[in-house]
C-alpha positions as CSV (number, residue, x, y, z in Angstrom):
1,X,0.0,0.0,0.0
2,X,3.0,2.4,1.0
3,X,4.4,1.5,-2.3
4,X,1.3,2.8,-4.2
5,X,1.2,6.2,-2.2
6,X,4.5,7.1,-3.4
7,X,4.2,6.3,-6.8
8,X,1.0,8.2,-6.7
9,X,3.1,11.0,-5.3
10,X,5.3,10.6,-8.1
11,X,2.9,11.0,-10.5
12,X,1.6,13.8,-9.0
13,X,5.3,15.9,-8.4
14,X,5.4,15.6,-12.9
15,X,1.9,17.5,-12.8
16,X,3.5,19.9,-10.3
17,X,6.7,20.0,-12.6
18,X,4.4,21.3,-15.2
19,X,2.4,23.6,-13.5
20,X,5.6,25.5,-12.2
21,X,7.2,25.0,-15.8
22,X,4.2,26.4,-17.3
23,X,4.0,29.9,-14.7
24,X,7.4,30.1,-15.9
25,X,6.0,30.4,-19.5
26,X,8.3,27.0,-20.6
27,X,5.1,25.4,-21.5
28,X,2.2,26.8,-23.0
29,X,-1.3,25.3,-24.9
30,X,0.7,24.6,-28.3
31,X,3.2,22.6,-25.9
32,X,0.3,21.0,-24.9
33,X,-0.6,20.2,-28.1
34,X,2.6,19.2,-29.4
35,X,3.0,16.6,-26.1
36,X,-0.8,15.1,-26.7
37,X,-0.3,14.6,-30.4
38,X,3.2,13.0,-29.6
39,X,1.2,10.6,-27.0
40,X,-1.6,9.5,-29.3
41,X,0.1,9.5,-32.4
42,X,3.9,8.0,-31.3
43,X,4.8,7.2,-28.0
44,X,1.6,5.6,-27.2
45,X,1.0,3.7,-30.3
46,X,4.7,2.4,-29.3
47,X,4.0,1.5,-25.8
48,X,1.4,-0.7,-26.8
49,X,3.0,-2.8,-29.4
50,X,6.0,-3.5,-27.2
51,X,3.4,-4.3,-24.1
52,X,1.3,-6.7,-26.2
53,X,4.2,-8.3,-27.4
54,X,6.4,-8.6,-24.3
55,X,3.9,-9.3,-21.5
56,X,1.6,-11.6,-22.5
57,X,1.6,-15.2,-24.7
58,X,-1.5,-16.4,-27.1
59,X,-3.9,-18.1,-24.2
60,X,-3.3,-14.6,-22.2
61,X,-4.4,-12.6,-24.9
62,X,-7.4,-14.7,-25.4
63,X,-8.6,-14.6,-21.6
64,X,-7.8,-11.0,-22.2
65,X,-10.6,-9.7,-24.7
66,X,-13.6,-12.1,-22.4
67,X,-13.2,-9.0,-19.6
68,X,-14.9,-6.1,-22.1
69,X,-18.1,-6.8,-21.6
70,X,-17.9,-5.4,-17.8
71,X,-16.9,-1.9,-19.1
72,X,-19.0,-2.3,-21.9
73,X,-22.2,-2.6,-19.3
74,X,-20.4,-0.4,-16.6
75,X,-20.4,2.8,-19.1
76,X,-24.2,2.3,-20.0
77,X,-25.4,2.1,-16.2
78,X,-23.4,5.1,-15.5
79,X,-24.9,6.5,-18.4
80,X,-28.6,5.8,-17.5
81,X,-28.1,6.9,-14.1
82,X,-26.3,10.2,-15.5
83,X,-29.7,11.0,-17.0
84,X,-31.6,10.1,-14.4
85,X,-29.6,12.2,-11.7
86,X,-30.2,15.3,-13.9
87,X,-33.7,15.3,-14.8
88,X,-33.8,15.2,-10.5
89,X,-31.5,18.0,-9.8
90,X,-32.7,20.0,-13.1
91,X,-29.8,20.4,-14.4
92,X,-30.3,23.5,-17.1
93,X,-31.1,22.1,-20.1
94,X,-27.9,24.2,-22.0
95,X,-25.8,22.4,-20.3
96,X,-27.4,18.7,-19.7
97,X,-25.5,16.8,-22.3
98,X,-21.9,17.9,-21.4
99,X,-22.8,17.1,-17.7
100,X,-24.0,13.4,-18.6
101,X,-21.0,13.1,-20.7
102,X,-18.5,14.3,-18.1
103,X,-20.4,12.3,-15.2
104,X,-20.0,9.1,-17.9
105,X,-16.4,9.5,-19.7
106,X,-12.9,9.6,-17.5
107,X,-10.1,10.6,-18.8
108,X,-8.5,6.8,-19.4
109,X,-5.5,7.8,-21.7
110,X,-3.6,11.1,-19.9
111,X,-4.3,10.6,-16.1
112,X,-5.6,6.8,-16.4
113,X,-2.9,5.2,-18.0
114,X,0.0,7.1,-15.9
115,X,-1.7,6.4,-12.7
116,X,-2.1,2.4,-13.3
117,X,1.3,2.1,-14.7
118,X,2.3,3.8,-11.3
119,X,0.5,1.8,-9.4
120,X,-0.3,-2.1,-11.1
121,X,3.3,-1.7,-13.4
122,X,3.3,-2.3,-17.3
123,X,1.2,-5.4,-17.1
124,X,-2.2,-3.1,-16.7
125,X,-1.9,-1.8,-20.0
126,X,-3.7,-4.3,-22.0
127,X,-6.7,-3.8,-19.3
128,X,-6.8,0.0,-19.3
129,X,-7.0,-0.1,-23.1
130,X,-10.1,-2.8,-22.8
131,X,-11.6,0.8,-21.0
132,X,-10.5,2.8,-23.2
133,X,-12.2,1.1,-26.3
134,X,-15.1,1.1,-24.5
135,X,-14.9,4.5,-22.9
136,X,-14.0,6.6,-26.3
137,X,-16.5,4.6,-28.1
138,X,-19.2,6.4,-25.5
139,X,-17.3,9.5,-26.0
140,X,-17.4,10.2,-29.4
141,X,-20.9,8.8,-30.7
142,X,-23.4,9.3,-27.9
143,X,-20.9,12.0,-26.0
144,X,-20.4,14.3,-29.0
145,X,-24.1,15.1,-29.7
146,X,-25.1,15.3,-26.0
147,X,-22.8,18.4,-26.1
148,X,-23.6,19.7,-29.6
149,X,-27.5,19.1,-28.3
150,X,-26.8,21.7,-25.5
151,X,-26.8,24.3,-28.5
152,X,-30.3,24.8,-29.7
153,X,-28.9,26.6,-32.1
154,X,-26.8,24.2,-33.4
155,X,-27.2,22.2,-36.9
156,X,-27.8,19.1,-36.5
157,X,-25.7,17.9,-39.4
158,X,-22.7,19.4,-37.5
159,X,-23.3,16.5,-34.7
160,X,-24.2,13.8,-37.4
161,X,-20.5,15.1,-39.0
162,X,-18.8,13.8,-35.5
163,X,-20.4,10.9,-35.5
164,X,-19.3,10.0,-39.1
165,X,-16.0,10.5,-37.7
166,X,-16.3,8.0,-35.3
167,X,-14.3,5.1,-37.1
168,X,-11.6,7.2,-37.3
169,X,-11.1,8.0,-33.8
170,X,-11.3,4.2,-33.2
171,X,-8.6,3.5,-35.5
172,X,-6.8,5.7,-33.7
173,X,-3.2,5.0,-33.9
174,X,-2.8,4.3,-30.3
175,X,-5.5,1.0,-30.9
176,X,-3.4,0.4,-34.0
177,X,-0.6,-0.4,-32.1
178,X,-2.8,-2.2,-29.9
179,X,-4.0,-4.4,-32.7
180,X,-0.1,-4.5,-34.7
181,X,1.0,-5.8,-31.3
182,X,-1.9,-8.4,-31.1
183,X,-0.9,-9.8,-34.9
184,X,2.5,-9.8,-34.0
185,X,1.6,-12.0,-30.5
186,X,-0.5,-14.4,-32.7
187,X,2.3,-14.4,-35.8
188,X,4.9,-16.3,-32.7
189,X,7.5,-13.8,-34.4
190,X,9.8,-12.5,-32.5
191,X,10.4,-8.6,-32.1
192,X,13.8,-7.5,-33.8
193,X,16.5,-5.9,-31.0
194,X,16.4,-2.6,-33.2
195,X,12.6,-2.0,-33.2
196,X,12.9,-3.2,-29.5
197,X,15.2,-0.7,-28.5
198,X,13.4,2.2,-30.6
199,X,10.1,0.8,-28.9
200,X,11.4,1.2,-25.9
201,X,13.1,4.2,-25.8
202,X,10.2,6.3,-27.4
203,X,7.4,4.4,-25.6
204,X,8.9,5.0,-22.2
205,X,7.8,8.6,-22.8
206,X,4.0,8.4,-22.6
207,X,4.0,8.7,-19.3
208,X,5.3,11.9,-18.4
209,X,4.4,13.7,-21.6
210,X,0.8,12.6,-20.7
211,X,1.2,14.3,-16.9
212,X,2.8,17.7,-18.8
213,X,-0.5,18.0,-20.7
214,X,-2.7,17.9,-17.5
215,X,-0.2,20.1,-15.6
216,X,-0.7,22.8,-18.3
217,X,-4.3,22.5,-18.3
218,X,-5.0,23.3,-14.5
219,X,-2.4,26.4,-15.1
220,X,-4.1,27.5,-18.1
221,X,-7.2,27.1,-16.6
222,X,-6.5,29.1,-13.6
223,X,-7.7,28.6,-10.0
224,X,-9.4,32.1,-9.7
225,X,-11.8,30.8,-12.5
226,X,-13.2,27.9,-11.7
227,X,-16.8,27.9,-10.3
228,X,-18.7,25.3,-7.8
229,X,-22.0,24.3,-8.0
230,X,-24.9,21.4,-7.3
231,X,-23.9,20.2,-11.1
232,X,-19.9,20.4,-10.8
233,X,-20.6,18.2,-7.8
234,X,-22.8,16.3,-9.4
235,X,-20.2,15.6,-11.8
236,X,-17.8,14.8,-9.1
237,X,-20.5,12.4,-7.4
238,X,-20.5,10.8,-11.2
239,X,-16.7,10.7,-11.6
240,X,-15.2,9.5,-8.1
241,X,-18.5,7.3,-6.5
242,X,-21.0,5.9,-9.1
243,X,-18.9,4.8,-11.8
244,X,-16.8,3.1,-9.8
245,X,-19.4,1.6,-7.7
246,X,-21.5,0.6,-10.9
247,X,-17.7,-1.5,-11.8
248,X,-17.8,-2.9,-8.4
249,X,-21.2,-3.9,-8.4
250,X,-21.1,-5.7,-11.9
251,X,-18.0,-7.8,-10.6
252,X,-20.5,-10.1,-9.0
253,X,-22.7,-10.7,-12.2
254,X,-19.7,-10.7,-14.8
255,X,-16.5,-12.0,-13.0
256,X,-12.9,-10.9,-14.0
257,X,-9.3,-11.8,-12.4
258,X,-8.7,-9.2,-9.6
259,X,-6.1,-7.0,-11.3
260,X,-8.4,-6.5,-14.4
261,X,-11.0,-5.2,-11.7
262,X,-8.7,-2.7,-9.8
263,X,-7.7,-1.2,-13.3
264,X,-11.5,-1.0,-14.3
265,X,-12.4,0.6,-11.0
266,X,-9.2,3.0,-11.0
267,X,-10.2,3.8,-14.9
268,X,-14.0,4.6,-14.3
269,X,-12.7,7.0,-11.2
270,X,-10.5,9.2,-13.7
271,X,-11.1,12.9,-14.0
272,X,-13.1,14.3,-16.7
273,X,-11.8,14.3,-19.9
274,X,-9.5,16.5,-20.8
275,X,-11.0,17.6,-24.6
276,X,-14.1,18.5,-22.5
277,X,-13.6,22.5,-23.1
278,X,-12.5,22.9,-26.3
279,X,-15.5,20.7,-27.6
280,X,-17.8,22.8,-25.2
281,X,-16.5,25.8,-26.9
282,X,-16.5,24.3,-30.7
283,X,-20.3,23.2,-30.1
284,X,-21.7,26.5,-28.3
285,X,-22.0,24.8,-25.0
286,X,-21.5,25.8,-21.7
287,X,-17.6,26.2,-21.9
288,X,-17.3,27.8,-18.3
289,X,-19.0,24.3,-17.0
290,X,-17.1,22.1,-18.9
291,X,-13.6,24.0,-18.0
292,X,-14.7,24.3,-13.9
293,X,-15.9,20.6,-14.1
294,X,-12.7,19.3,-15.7
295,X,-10.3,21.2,-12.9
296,X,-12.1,20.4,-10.2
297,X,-12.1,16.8,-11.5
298,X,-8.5,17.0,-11.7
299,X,-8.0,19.2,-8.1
300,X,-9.8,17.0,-6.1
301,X,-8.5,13.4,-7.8
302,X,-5.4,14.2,-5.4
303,X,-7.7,13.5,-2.3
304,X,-10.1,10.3,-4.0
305,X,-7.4,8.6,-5.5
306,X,-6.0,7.9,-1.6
307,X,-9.5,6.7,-1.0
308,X,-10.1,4.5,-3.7
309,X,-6.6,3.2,-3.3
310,X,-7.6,2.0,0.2
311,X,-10.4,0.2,-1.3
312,X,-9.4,-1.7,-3.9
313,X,-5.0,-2.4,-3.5
């Protein structure tokens, strides 16, 4: 348990790292952008491939894929009760949709991959991706026009355009690395030293190019802005209690080995996600929300995480 602490401390002393680089104007939102698009498009993508072919053999892999279905179910409970929670607490209608989306979707790829790898080591990968698949596939079809819908104003073909897009942001190429890494695993091949090395090398960078991003974001955002209400709570009541609960309880009707549970539970109690502005703002919805929803999120993760950790290490 100790162990876990600290390398939750660790994690968070890179977001701190970022924060202080950022107020000294090292980083800025295009370093931002330059760090995500290295994470989804290289260093990721690389991290995969060398995970799926290093850390697991065929029968693993196959026992592997059986666990998505408790995701799968998780994200649509949470989802349900999401709707449910703001018809009862009227939740404005200009900003329902990005608050079911945010009290659905964690962030599973910048704070949820860095904080299993911290805590369960390299061989939670392969399970924190089974959430991801499942959690981006929420974000971008029903997500995206929950938010655009917060905009009566809004064409509706602009929504429908998003969800066209879909297949592309599932063939994203961190899941192509994912599924490269799977052939390679079923091929028996074995990885040459030079793409081992380069694997390596560039892969080992996700991490803490993932923790810069979120750094940047809570400077950027800046403390004096943010705003608390019934529905940033209630998006914080989504975030750090049901969906985890909703994991827990669906343990005992779809069973899983224990490690693929705790990185389940730890990836449904992620933050918001981080793209959760910038699409507010793109779709004319409520942009303040969104941007006071996802810091919070991110604030107060420092205290849950400790909890949850109790709970489930």
């Amino acid at each position: 348990m100790l162990a876990s602490y600290l390398n939750i401390l660790v994690v968070f002393a890179i977001i701190l790292l970022s924060y202080i680089l950022t107020w000294k104007k090292w980083f800025d939102n295009q370093t931002a952008d330059v760090f995500s698009k290295l994470v989804l498009n290289i260093t990721l993508p690389l991290n995969m491939f060398l995970n799926m072919t290093q850390k697991f053999t065929r029968a693993e892999f196959l026992e592997l894929f059986k666990g998505i279905l408790l995701p799968f179910v998780s994200i649509l409970i949470t989802f349900s009760i999401s709707f449910i929670y703001a018809k009862l607490t009227k939740v404005p209608i200009t900003r329902r949709g990005t608050f079911m989306t945010m009290f659905t979707a964690a962030n599973t790829i910048f704070m949820g991959l860095p904080v299993n790898m911290a805590i369960f080591g390299e061989k939670a990968i392969p399970y924190a991706l089974l959430y991801y698949i499942c959690n981006t596939t929420f974000f971008f079809t029903v997500g995206i026009m929950l938010i655009a819908s917060d905009n009566p104003e809004i064409e509706i073909k602009q929504a429908r355009f998003s969800f066209k897009k879909l297949g592309k942001q599932l063939l994203s190429p961190a899941l192509m690395g994912f599924v490269v890494g799977i052939l390679w695993l079923l091929s028996g091949l074995k990885v040459p030293k030079p793409l081992f090395d380069f694997s390596t090398y560039v892969g080992g960078m996700t991490t803490a190019l993932s923790l810069f991003v979120i750094g940047i974001i809570i400077y950027q955002t800046g403390i004096k802005n943010l705003k608390m209400n019934k529905d940033v709570a209630g998006v914080l009541l989504g975030r750090y209690v049901i969906s985890p609960l909703v994991v827990y309880s669906l343990s005992f009707i779809i069973p899983v080995p224990t490690l693929m549970l705790q990185v389940f539970i730890l990836q449904s109690a992620m933050p918001v996600q981080n793209a959760m502005p910038i699409l507010a703002r793109g779709y004319g919805a409520d942009e303040e929300f969104a941007t006071s929803s996802l810091t919070y999120s991110i604030l107060s993760y420092f205290l849950f995480i400790i909890i949850i950790l109790k709970l489930i290490v």
